[in-house]
matplotlib code that plots the C-alpha trace (Angstrom):
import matplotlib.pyplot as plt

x = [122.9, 124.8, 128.1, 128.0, 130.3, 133.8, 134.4, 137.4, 138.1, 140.5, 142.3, 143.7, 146.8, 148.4, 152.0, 154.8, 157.3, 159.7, 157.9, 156.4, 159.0, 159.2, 155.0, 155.4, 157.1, 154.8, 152.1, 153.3, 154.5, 151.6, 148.6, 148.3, 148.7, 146.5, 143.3, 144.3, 143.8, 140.3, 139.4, 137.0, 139.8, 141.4, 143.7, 145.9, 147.7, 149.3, 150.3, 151.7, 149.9, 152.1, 149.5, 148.2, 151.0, 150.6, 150.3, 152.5, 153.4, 150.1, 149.5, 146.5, 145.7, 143.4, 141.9, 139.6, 136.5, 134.4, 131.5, 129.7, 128.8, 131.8, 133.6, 130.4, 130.9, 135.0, 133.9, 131.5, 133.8, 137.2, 138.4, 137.6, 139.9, 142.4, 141.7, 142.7, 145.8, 147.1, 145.9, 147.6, 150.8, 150.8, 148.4, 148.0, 151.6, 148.9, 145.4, 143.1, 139.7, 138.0, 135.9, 134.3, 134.4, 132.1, 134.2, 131.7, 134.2, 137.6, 140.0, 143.1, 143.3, 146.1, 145.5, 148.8, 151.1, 150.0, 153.9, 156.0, 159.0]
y = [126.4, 124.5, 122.2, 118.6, 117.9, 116.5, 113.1, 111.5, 108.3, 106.9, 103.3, 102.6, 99.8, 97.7, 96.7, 93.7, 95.5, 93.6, 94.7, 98.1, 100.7, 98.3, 98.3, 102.1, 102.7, 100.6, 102.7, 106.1, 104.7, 102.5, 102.0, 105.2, 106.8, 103.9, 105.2, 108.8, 107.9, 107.2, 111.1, 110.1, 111.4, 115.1, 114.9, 112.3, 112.0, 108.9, 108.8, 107.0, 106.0, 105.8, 104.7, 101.7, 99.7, 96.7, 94.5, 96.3, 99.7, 101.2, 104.1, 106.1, 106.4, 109.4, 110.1, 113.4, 113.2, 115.9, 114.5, 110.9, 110.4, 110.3, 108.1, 105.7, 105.3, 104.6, 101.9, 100.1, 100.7, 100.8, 99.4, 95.7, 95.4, 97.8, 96.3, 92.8, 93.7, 94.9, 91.8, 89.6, 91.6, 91.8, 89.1, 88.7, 91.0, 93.8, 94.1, 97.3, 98.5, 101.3, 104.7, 106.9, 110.8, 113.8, 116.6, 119.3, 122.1, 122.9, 125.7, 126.8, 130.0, 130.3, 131.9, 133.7, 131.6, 132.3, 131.1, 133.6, 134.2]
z = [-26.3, -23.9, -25.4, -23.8, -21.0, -21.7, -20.7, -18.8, -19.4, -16.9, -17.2, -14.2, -14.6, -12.6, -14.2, -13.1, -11.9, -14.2, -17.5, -16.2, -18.2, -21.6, -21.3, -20.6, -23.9, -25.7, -24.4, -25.3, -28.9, -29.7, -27.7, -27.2, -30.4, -31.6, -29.5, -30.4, -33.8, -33.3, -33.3, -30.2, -27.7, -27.8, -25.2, -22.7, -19.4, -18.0, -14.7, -11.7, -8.7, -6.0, -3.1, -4.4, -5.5, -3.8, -6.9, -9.4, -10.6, -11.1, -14.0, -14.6, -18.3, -18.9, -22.3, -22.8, -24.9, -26.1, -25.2, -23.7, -27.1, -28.5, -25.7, -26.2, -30.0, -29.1, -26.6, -29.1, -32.3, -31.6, -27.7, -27.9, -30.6, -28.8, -25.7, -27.2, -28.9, -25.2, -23.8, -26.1, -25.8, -22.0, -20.7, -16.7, -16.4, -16.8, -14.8, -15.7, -14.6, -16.1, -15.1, -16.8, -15.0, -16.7, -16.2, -14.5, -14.7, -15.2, -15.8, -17.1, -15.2, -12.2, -8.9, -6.8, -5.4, -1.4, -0.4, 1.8, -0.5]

ax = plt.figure().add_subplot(projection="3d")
ax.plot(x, y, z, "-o")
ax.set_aspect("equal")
plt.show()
């Protein structure tokens, strides 16, 4: 029997440059361990966009769910109120948009390194 894909959910931010490292800590010391504590998620990444940074710093938020269902029952359960609590902390300082990536396969395995040394 097959297992269900795992899901990515990616939250794409754009931050004011003048708030972007004080909203970064509040992210890895609250918002964060807030939606980990869900027990839809099993993994994160955040990370910085460097391309698109016309209107602020702009971080990729990545959270790794088992499966679609699980991500589904987090967005009908737990992120509005989540979603609120950053919005009333951070208002128009933060803009966000969302996607949702099924991860068709992945690895952990390593390949050489092809470099001359």
């Amino acid at each position: 029997m097959n297992q269900p894909n795992r899901v990515l959910y990616n939250v794409t931010c754009s931050v004011n440059p003048e708030i972007h490292q004080e909203w970064l800590e509040w992210m890895l010391i609250e918002h964060i361990p807030d939606v980990l504590r869900t027990g839809m998620f099993d993994e994160f990444k955040v990370c910085r966009i460097h391309e698109y940074e016309e209107n602020g710093i702009t971080y990729a938020v990545q959270y790794i769910a088992p499966s679609k269902e699980g991500l589904d029952r987090y967005m009908q359960e737990f992120a509005p109120a989540l979603q609120q609590k950053h919005h009333v902390k951070y208002g128009n300082q933060v803009s966000a948009f969302r996607t949702t990536l099924e991860i068709l396969h992945e690895s952990n395995i390593s390949f050489p390194n092809l470099s001359a040394n």
